[in-house]
DOLODREN-976796 format. One line per 5 residues: number of its first residue (from 1); their letters; for each residue x negated, y negated, z negated of N, C-alpha, C, O. Coordinates in nm, 4 decimals. Each point is the difference from the previous one (the first is absolute). Example, Ala and Ser with C-alpha at 12.3 -4.5 7.8 and 13.67 -1.06 7.14 Angstrom:
BEGIN
1	as	-1.3190 0.5690 -0.7800 0.0890 -0.1190 0.0000 -0.0900 -0.1200 0.0000 -0.1036 0.0019 -0.0665 | 0.1386 -0.1069 0.1385 -0.0820 -0.1190 -0.0060 0.0770 -0.1090 -0.0730 -0.0509 -0.1108 -0.0169
***
This chain:
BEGIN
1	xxxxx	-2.7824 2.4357 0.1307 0.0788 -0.0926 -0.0747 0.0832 -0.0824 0.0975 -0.0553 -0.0498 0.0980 | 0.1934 0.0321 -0.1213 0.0849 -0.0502 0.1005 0.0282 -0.1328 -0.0708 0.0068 0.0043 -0.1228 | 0.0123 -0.1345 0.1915 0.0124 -0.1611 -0.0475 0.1403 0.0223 0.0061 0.0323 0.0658 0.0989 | 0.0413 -0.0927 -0.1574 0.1697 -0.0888 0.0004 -0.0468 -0.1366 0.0946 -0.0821 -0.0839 -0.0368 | 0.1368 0.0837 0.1344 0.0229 -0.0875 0.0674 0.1005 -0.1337 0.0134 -0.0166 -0.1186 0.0283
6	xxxxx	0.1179 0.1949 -0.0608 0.1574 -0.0364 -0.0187 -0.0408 -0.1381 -0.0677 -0.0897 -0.0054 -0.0841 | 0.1636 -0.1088 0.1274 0.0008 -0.1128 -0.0981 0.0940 -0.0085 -0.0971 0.0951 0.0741 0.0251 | -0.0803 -0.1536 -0.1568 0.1073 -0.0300 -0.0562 0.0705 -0.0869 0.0545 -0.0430 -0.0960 0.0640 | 0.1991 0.1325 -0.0927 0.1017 -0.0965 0.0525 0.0832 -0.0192 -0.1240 0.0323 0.0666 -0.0983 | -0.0048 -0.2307 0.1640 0.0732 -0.1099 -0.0915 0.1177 -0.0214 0.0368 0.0145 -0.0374 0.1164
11	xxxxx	0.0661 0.0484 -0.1737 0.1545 0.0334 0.0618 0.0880 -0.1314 -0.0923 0.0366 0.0105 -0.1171 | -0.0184 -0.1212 0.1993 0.0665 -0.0828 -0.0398 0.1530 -0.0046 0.0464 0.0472 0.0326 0.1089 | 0.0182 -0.0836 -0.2251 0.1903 -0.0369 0.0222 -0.0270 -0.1590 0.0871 -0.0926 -0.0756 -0.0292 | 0.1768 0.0528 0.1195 0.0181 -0.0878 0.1190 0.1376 -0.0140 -0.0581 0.0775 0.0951 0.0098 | -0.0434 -0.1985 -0.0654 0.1867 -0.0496 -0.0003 0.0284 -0.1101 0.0679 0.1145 -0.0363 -0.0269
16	xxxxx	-0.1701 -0.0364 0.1066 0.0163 -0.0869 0.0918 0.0100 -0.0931 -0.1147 0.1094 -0.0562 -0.0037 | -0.1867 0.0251 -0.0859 -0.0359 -0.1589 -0.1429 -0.1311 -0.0279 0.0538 -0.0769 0.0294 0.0915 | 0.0939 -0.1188 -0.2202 -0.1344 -0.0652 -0.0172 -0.0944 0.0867 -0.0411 -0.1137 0.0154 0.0447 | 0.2038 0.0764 -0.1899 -0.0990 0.0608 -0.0357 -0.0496 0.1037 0.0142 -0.0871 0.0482 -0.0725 | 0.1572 0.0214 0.2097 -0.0720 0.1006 0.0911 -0.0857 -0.0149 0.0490 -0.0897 0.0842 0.0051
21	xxxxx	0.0832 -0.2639 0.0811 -0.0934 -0.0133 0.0675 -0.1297 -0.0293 -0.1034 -0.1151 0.0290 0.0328 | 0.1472 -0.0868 -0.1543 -0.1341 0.0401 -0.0702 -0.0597 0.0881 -0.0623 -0.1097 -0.0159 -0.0536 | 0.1932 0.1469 0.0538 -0.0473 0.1231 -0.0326 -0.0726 0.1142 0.1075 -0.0797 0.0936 -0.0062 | 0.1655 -0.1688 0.1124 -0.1194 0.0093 0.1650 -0.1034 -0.0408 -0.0482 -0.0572 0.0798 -0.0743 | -0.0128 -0.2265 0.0969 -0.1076 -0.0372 -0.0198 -0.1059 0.0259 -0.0692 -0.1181 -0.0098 0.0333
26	xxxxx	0.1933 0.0642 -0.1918 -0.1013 0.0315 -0.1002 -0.0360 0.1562 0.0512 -0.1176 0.0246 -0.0268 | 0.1680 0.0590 0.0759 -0.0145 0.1381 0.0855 -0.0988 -0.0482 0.0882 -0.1069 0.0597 0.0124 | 0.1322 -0.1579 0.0472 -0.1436 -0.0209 0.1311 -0.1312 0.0157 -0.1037 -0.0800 0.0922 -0.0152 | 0.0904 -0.1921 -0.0339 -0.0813 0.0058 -0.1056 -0.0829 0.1017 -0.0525 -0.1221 0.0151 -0.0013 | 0.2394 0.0665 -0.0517 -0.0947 0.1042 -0.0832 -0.0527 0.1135 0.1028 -0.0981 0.0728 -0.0156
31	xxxxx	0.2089 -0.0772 0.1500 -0.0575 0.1102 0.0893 -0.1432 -0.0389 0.0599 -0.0646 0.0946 0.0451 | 0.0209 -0.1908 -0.0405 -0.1169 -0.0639 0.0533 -0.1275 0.0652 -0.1314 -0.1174 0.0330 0.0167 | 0.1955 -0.0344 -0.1325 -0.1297 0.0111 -0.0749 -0.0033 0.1592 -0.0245 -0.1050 0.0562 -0.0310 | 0.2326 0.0161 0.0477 -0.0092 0.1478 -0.0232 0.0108 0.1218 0.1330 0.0001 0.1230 0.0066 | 0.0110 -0.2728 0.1189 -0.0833 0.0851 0.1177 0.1351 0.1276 0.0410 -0.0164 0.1104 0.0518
36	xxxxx	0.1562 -0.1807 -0.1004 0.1373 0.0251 -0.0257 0.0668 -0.0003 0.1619 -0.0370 -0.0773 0.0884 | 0.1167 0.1562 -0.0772 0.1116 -0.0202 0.1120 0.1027 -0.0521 -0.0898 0.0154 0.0189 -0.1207 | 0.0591 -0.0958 0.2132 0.1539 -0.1207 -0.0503 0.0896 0.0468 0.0549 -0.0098 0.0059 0.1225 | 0.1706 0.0625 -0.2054 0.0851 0.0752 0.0857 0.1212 -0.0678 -0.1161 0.0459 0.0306 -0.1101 | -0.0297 -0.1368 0.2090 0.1301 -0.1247 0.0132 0.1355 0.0875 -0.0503 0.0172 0.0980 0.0725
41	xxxxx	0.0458 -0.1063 -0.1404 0.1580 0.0839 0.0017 0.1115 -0.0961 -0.0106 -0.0214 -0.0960 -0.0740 | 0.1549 0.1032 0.1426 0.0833 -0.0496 -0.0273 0.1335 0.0723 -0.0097 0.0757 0.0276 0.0931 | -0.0583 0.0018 -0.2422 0.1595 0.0359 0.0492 0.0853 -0.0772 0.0517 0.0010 -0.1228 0.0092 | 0.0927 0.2235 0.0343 0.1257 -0.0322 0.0579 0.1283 0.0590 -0.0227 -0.0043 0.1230 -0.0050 | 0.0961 -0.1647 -0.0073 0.1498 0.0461 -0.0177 0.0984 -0.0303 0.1122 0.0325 -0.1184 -0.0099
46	xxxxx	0.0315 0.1809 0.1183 0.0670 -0.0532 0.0570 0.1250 -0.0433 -0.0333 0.0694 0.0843 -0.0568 | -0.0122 -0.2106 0.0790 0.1297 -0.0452 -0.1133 0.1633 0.0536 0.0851 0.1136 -0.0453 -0.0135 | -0.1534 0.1305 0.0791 0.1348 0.0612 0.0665 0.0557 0.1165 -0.1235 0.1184 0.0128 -0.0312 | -0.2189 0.0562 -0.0213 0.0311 0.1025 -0.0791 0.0809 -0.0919 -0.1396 0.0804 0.0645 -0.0672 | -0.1051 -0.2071 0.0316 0.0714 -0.0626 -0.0896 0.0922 -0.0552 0.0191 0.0616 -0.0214 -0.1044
51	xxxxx	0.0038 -0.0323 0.2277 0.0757 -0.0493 0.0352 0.1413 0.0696 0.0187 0.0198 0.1080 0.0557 | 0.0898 -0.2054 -0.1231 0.1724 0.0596 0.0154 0.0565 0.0386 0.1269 -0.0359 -0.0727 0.0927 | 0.0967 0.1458 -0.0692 0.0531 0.0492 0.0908 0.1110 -0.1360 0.0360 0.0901 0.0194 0.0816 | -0.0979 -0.0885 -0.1158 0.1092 -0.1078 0.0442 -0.0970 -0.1249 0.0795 0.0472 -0.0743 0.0861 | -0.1659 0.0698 -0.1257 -0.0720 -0.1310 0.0301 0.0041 0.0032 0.1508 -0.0054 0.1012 0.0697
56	xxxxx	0.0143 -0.2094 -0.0347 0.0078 -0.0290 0.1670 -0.1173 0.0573 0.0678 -0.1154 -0.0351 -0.0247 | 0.1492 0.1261 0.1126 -0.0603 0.1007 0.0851 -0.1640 -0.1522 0.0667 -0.1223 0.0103 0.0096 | 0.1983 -0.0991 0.0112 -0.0827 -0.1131 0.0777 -0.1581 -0.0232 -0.1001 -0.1160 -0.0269 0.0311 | 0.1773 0.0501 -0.1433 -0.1527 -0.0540 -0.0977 -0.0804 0.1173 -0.0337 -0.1034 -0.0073 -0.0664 | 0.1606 0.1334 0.1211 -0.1479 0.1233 0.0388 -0.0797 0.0002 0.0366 0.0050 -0.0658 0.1039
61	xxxxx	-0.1461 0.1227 -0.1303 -0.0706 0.0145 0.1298 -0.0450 0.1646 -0.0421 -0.0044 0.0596 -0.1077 | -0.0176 -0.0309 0.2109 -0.0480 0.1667 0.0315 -0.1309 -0.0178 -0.1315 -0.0625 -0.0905 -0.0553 | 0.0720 0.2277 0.0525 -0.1366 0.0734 -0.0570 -0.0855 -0.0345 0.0304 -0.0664 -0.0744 -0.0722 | 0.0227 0.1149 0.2049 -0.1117 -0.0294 0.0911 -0.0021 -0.1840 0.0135 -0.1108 -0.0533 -0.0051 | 0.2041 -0.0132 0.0178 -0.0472 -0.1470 -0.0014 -0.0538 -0.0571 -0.1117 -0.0834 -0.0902 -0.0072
66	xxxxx	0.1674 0.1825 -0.1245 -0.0450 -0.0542 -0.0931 -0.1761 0.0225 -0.0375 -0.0782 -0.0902 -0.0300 | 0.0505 0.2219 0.0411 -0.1317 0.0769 0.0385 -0.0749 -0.1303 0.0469 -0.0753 -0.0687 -0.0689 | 0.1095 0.0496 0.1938 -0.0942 0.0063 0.1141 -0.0330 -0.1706 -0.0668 -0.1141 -0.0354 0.0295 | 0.1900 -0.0663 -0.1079 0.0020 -0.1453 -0.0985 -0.0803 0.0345 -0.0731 -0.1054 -0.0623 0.0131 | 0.1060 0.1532 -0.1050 -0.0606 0.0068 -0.1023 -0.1216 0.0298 -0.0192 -0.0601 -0.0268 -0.1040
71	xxxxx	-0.0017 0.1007 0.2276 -0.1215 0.0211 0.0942 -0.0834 -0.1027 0.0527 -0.1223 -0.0044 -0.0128 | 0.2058 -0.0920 0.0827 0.0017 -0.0562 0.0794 -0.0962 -0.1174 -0.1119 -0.1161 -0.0346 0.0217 | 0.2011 -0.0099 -0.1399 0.0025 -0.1069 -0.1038 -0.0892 0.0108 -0.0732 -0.0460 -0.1030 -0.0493 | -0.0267 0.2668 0.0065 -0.0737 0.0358 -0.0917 -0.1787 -0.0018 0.0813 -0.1063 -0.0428 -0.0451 | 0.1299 0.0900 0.1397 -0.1135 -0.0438 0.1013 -0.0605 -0.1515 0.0070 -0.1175 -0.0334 -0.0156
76	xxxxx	0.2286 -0.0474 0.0428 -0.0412 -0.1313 0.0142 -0.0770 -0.0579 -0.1083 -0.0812 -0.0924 0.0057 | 0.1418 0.2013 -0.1638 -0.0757 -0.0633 -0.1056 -0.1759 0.0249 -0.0085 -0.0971 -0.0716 -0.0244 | 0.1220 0.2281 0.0625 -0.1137 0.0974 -0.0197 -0.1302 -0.1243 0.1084 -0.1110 -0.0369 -0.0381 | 0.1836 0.0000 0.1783 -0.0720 -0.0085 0.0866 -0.0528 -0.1636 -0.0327 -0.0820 -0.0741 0.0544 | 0.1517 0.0638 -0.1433 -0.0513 -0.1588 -0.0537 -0.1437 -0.0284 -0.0808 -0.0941 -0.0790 0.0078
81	xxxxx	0.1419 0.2109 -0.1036 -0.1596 0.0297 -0.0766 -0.1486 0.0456 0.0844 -0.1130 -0.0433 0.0227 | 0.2081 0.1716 0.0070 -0.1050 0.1143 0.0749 0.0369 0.0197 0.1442 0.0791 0.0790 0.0516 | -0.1318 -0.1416 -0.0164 0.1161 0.0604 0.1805 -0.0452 0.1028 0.0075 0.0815 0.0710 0.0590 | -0.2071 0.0081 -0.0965 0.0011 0.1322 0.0875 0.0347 0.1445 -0.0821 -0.0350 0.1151 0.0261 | 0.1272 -0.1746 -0.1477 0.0703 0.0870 -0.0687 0.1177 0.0281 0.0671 0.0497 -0.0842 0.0748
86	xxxxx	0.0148 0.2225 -0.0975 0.1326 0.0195 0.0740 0.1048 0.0468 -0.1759 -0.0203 0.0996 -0.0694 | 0.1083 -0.1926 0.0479 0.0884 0.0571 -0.0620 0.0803 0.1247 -0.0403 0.0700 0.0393 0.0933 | -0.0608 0.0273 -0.1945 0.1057 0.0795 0.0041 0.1310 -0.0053 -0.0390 0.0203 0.0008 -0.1214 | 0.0923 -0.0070 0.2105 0.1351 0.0008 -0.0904 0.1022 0.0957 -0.0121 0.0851 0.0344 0.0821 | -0.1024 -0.0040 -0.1750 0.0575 0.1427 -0.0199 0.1953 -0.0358 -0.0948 0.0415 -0.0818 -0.0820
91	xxxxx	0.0152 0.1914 0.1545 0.1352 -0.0243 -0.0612 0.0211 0.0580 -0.1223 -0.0393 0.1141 -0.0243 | 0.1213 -0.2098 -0.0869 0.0093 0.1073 -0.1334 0.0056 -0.1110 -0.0786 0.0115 -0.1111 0.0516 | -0.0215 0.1334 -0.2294 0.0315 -0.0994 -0.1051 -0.1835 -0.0354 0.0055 -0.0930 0.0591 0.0549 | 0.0994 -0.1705 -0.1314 -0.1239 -0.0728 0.0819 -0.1549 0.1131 -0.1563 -0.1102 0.0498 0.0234 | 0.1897 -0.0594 -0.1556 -0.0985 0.0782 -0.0734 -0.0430 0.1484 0.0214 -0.0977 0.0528 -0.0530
96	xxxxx	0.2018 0.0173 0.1549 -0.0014 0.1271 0.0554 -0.0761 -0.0101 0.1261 -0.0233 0.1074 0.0555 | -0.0095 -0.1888 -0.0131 -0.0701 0.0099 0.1428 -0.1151 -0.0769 -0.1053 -0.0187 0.0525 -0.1098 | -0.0425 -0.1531 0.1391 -0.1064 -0.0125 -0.1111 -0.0839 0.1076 -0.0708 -0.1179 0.0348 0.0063 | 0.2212 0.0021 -0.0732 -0.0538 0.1491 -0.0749 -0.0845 0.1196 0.0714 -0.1049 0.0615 -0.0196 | 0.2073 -0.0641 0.1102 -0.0140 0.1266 0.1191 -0.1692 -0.0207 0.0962 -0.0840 0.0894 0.0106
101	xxxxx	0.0732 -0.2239 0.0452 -0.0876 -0.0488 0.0273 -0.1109 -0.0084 -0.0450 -0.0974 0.0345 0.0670 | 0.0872 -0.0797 -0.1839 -0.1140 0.0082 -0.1177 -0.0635 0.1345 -0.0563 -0.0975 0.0026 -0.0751 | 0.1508 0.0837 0.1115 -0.0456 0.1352 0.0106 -0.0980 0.0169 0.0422 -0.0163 -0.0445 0.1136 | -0.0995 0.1158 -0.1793 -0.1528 -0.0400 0.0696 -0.0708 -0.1311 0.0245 -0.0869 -0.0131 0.0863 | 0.1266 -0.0795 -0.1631 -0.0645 -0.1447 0.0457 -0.0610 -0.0225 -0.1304 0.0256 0.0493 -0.1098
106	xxxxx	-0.1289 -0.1517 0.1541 -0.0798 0.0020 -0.1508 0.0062 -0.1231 -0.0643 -0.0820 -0.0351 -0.0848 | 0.2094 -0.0551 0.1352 0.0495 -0.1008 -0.0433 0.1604 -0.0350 0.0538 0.0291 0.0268 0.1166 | 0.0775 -0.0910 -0.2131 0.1016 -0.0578 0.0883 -0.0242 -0.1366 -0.0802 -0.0378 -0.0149 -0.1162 | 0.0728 -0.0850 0.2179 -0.0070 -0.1588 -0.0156 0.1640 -0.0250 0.0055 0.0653 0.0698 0.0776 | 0.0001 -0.1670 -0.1577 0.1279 -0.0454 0.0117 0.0261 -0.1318 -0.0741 -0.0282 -0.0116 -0.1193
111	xxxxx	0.0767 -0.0770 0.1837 0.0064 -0.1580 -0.0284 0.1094 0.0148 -0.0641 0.0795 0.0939 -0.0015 | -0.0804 -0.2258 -0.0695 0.1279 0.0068 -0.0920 -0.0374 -0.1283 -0.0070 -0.1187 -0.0326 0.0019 | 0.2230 -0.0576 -0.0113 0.0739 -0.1691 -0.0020 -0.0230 -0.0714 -0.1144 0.0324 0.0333 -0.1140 | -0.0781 -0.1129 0.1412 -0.0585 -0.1251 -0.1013 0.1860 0.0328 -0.1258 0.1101 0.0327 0.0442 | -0.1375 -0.0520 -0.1549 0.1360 -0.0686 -0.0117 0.0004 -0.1625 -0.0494 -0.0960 -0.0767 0.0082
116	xxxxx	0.2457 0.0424 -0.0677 -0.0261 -0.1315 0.0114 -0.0492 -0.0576 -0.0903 0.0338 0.0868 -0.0805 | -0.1019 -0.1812 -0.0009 -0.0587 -0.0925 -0.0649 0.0492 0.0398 -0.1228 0.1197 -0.0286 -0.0041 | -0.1626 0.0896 -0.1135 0.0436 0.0272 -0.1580 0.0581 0.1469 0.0183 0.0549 0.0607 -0.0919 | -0.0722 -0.0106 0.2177 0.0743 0.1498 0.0073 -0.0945 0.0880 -0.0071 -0.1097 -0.0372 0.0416 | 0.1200 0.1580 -0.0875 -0.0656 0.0884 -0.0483 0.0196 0.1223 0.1400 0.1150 0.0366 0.0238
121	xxxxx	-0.2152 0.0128 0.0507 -0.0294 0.0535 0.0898 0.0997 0.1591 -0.0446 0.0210 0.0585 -0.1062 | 0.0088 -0.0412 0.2111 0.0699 0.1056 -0.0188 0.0126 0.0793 0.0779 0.0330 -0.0558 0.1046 | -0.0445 0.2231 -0.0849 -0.0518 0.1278 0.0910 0.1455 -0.0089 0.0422 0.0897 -0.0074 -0.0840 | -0.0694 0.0080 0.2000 0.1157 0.0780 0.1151 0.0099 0.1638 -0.0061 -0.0938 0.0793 -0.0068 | 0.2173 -0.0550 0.0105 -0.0078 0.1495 0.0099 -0.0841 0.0406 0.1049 -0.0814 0.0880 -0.0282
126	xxxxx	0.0821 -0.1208 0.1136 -0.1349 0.0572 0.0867 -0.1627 0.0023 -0.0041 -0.0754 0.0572 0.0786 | 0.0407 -0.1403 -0.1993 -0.0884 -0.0114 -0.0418 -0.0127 0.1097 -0.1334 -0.0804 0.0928 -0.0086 | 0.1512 -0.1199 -0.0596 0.0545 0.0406 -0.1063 -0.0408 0.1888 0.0324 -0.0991 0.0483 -0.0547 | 0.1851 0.0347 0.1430 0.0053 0.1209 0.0548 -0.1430 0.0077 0.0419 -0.0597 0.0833 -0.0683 | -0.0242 -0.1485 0.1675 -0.0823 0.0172 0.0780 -0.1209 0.0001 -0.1186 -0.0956 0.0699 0.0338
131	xxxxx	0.0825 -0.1288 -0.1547 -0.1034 -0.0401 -0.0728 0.0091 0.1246 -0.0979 -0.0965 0.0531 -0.0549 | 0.2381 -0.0135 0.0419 0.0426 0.1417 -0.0986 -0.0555 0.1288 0.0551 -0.0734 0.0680 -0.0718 | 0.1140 -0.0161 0.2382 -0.0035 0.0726 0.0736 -0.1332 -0.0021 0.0978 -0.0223 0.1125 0.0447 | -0.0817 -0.2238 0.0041 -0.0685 0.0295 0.0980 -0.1229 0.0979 -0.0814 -0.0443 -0.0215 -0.1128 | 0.0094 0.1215 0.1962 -0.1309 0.1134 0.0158 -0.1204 -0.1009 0.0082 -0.1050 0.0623 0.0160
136	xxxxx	0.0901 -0.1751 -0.0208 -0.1104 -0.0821 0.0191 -0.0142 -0.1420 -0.0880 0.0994 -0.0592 -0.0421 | -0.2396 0.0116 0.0196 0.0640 -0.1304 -0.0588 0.0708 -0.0980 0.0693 -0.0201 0.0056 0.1213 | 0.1303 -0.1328 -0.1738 0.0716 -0.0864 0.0212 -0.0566 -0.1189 -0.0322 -0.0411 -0.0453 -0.1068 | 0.0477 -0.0149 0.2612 -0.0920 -0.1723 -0.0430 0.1287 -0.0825 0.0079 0.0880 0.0615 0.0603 | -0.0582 -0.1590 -0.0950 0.1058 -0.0889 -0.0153 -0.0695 -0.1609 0.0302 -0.0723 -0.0570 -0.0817
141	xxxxx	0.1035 0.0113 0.1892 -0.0327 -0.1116 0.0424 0.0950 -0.1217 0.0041 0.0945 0.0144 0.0776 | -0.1001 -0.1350 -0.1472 0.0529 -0.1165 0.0132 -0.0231 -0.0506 0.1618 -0.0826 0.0392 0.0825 | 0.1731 -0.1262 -0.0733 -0.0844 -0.0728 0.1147 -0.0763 -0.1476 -0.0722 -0.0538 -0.0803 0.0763 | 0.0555 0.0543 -0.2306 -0.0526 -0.0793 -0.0439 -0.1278 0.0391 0.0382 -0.0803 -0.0793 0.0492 | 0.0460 0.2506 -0.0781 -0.1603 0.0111 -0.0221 -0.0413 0.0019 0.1146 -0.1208 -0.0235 -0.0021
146	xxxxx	0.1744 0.0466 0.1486 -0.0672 -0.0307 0.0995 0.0528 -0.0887 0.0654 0.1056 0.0184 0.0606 | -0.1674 -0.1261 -0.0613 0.0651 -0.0786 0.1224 -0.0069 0.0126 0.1086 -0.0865 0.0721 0.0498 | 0.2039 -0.1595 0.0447 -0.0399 0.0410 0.1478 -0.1633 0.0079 0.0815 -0.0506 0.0926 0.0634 | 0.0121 -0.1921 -0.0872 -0.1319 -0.0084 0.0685 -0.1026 0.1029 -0.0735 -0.0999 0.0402 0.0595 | 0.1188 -0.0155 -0.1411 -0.1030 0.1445 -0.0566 -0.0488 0.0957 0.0668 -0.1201 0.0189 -0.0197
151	xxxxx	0.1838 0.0657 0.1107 -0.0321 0.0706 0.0943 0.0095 -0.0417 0.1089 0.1191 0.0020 0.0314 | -0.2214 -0.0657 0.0991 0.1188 -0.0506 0.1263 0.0542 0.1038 0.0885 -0.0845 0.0895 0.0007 | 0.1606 -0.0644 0.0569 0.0029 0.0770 0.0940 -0.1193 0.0481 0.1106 -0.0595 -0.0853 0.0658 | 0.0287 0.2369 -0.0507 -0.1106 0.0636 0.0584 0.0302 0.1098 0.0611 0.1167 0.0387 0.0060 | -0.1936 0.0118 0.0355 0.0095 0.1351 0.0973 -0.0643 0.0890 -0.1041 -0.1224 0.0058 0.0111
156	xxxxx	0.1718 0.0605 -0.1034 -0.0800 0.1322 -0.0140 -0.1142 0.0880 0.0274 0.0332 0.1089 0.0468 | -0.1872 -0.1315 -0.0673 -0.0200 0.1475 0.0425 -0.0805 0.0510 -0.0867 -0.1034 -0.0660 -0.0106 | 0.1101 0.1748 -0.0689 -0.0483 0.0499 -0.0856 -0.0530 0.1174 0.0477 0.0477 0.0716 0.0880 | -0.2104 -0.0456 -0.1889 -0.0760 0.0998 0.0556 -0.0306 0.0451 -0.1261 -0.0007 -0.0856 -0.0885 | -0.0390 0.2630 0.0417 -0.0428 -0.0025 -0.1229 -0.1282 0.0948 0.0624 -0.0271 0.0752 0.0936
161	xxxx	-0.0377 -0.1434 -0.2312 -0.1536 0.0799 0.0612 -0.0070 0.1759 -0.0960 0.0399 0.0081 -0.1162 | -0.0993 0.1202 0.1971 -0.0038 0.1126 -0.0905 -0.0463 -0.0192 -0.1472 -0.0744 -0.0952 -0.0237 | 0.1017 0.1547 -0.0487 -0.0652 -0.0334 -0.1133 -0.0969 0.1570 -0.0299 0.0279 0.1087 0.0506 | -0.1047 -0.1269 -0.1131 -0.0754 0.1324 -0.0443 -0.1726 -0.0291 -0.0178 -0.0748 0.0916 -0.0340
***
């Protein structure tokens, strides 16, 4: 008789909000209790491919700079929660990478924004797609429901014991 070893992984959207960072947290969370790997995603779009051929050459930045920011920015978040998580940021529309990612995961986590006072909460197309389309269930996190101090920042280390 052979054990599955493999852990489950929790594949959270990172948009550089609030309510990424509390859809991080509630992922610490549940990976702690389901003995889970945490695999951070952030899309990215580089804004050269949108930009007019007239706009001043001066307010570009390369691919790779833009890359290497958006990396750079999405880490700092990741490394705020979890430092010994490593981000992924992958290029593409942000519900198509999401999607793509969540493939084989046995959860995706994705924050979504308080709205304002008498307003009626409302799905983003990226939520919207990702909740239509993901292969797995979809957790949807306020940052009402977790607050900052809920999870503190930790080192990771998860062990699962054989089962049988």
């Amino acid at each position: 008789m052979t054990h599955n070893t493999t852990r489950p992984r929790i594949v959270v959207g990172v948009s550089h909000s609030p309510a990424a960072t509390a859809a991080l947290r509630w992922a610490l969370g549940e990976a702690r209790l389901r003995g889970a790997t945490i695999e951070p995603v952030h899309a990215w779009q580089w804004s050269g491919q949108h930009r007019a051929s007239y706009a001043p050459m001066g307010t570009w930045r390369s691919h790779d700079e833009e890359y290497a920011s958006a990396k750079e920015q999405t880490r700092r978040i990741v490394v705020h929660v979890a430092p010994s998580i490593e981000p992924i940021v992958a290029h593409g529309p942000p519900a198509q990478v999401l999607l793509t990612h969540c493939a084989g995961a046995a959860l995706l986590v994705l924050g979504i924004r308080d709205p304002e006072p008498g307003t009626p909460v409302a799905a983003t197309p990226v939520l919207a797609a990702c909740i239509m389309g993901a292969p797995c269930p979809v957790v949807v996190v306020s940052p009402r429901t977790v607050p900052v101090p809920a999870y503190p920042s930790c080192e990771m280390t998860l062990s699962v014991a054989p089962t049988g």
